[in-house]
Structures are given as structure tokens and as C-alpha cells.
N, C-alpha and C positions, 0 to 999 in steps of 0.2 A: 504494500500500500504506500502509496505517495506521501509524504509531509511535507510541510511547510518546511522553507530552507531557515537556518537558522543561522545568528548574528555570531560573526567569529568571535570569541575570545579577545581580550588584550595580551593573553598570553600568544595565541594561534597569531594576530597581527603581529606584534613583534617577530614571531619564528618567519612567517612569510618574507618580510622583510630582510632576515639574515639570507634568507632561501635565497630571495632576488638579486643581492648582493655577492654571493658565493658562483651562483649561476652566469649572472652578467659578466662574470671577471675580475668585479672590482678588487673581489678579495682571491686571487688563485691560490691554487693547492698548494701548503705551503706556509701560507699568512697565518701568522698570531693573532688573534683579533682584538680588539681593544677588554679591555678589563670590564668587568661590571661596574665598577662607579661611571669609569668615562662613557659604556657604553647606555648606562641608565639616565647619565646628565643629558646626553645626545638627544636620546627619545623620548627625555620627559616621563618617565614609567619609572617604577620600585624598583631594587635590586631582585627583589625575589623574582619579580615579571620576567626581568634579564634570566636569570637562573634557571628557570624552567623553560625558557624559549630556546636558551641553549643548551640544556637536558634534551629538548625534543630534537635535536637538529645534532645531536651527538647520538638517539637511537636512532635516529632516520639514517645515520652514516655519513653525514657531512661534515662533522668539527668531533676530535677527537681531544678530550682534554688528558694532560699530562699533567701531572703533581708535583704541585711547584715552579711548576713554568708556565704554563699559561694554556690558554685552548687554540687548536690548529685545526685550519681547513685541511680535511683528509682528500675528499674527492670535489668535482666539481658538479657534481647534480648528484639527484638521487637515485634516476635512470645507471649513470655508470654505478653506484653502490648495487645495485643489483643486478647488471651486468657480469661487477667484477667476482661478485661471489659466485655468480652462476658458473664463470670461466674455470675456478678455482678449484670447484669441485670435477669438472673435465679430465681426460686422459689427455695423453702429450698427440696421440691418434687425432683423437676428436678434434682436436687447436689447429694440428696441422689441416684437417678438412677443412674448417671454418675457414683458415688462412688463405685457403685456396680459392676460395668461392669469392672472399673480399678481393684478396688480391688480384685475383685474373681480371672481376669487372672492373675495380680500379685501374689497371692498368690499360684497359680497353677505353674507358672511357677520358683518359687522360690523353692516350694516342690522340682522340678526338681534339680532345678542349685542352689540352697544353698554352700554354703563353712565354713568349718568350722571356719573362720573369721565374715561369715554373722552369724552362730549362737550365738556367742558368743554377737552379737550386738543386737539381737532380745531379747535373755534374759535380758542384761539390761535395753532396751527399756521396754518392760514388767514389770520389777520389780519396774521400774522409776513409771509406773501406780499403780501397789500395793502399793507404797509407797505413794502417794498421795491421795489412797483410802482410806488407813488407818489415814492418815493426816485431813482425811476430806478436803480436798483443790482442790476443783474443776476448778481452776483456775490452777494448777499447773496439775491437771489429762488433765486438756483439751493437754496443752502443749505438755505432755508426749505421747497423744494417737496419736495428729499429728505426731510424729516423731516416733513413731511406725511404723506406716504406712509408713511413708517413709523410714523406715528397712527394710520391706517388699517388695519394689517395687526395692531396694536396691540390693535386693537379689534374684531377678529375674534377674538378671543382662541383662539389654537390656536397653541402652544409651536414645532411642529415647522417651522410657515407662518411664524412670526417670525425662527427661528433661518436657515431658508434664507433668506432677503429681508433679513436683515441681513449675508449672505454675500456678498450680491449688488449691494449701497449700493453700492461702489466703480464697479462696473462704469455701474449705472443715474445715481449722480452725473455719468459724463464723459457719457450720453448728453444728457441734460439740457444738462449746460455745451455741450457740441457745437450743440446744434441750440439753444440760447437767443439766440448773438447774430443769428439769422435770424431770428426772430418779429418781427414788423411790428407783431403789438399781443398784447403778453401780456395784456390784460385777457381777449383767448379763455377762455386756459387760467384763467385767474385765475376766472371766470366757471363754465366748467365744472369747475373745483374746488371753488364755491359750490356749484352742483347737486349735487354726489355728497355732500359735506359734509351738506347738508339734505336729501337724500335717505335719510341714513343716519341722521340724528336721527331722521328721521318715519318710520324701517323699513321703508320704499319699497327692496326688493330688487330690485327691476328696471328703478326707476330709477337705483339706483345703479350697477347694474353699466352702464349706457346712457350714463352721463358718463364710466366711464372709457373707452369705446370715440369717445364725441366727442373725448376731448383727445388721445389715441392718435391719432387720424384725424388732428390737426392736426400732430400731431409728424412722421407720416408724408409730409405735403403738405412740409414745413421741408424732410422729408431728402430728396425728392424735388429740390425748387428746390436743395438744397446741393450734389445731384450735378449738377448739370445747370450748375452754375457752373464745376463744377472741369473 
């Protein structure tokens, strides 16, 4: 049965307002947020009001208070809080499927709608990975290859495809770090990251989307051998 809508809270008002603030950017992932005195003088409300606005907005999964130190923005909406948990509980299989299915249209669609801003950002993402190939620093390639990819999906330009794939960094960084110190020769990936990169400057949509099912393919063969060790 229907009811009548009802009048938010002064506690529910203040949490929205954290919400819209956290969401828009103003405070990213990261930010300390102001105290309760400054932020109760702010908006005019009690401490307590503050207190339970930011109780709600620390279950919700957005501000994680530390003791002693202050309260931090953990995530940046409440869609990635349930995103990340969802990814979290995933096998390293299942990530890589998901990877595939973002990555291919991303890279399809970026073939498409590139600008010569976004190439410019692909090639150093790129080189950022030769450089730590050559470094030997796999810790620094892991880094470089997550924000490759999110050059990529960058350059597909479509709000809603970025906003979920940067929900999902967390989860697709440990697949990455997992199956990297088993690569025999990352120049593979390294290689077919060339491919998709200059597949996507020369608006080859079909080959772009064909290099990220080659480096998929490789990641797949890593986590094969991985399990067959344990």
C-alpha cells in the first residue's frame, strides 16, 4: 500500500549533504573531513546531528572513521561500496571475464571517439609500462597497467562506462598484482598493449577489441599455471 512521502530528518538532511559533497568530488577519496565543531558551526545543527549523519555515511560505506585521527572518505559513492564488495567476494576467473567484456567494448569504443588529447594520454600510459619493464619493477608495471586501462575506458568517453571501471580498479589492481609475478615475459602483455594502443589511434575497432582478448588469453594461461601450482 502507498503512503504518504515523508519529511526527511535533520539528521537524513545533513547525511545527504555529506553524500552530495563526497559524490561531486569536492571531498575525494582520501579527504579528512572537517571535525564536528567546524562541521556543526558550518551547518548550523548540534554536534550530535553531525554524529549520526556521519554514523550513517560510515555504514553506508563512505567515510571510515579512524581513532584518533579523524574520519576519511573511503569511497566515492555508495554504488562503488557495493560494487567493491560485490568484486571482492569474486574469483580471480570471474574478474578476469568481467575485464574482458569492459575492456574489449572500451577499447572498441574509444577506437571510435579517441581525441587527440586521449592519444596523447595513452602513449604515456604505455611508455609509463615500458619503463617499468625495462626497470624490472613489477610493482611499478602493475600501477602503470591499471591506469592504462583507465586511459582507455577514458577514451571511450561515456560517463556511466568510467564511473563503473573506476568502481572496479580495486578489485582489477589485485588481479593484475596476483597473476604478475607469474609472467615469464611481460613484454606479451606489454606488446599486446602496443596493439590495442595503435589500434585505437588508427580507429581499427576490431583490432582493438582482438588485443584485449590476446592479453586476457594470456592472463588466463598465468591463472591456469597458478592453480595448478597450489
Amino acid at each position: 500500500m502507498l503512503e504518504k512521502p515523508k519529511k526527511l530528518t535533520l539528521v537524513e538532511q545533513v547525511a545527504d549533504q555529506l553524500q552530495t559533497l563526497i559524490e561531486s568530488g569536492q571531498w575525494p577519496v582520501g579527504t579528512r573531513i572537517p571535525p564536528e565543531p567546524e562541521l556543526s558551526e558550518t551547518l548550523g545543527v548540534s554536534r550530535n546531528t553531525i554524529r549520526e549523519a556521519v554514523r550513517a555515511m560510515v555504514h553506508a560505506g563512505l567515510l571510515q572513521t579512524k581513532q584518533g585521527d579523524g574520519t576519511y572518505v573511503c569511497s566515492s559513492s555508495v554504488l562503488g561500496v557495493v560494487l567493491q564488495k560485490r568484486v571482492r567476494q569474486s574469483t580471480l576467473a570471474e574478474t578476469l571475464e568481467v575485464r574482458q567484456a569492459l575492456e574489449r567494448e572500451a577499447a572498441r569504443l574509444a577506437a571510435e571517439r579517441r581525441t587527440d588529447e586521449d592519444i596523447d594520454s595513452l602513449k604515456l600510459h604505455l611508455d609509463a609500462c615500458a619503463a617499468a619493464e625495462e626497470a624490472g619493477d613489477m610493482e611499478a608495471y602493475s600501477g602503470a597497467d591499471i591506469r592504462l586501462h583507465q586511459a582507455v575506458v577514458t577514451a571511450a568517453h561515456n560517463e556511466l562506462f568510467s564511473e563503473l571501471y573506476a568502481h572496479m580498479t580495486e578489485a582489477l589492481d589485485h588481479s593484475v598484482r596476483s597473476l604478475s609475478g607469474l609472467i615469464p615475459e611481460i613484454g606479451l602483455y606489454r606488446r599486446s598493449h602496443a596493439k590495442m594502443i595503435d589500434a585505437i589511434i588508427r580507429q581499427d575497432v576490431e583490432e582493438a577489441a582482438e588485443a584485449v582478448h590476446e592479453y586476457i588469453s594470456y592472463s588466463r594461461n598465468d591463472l591456469k599455471r597458478l592453480e595448478e601450482q597450489s
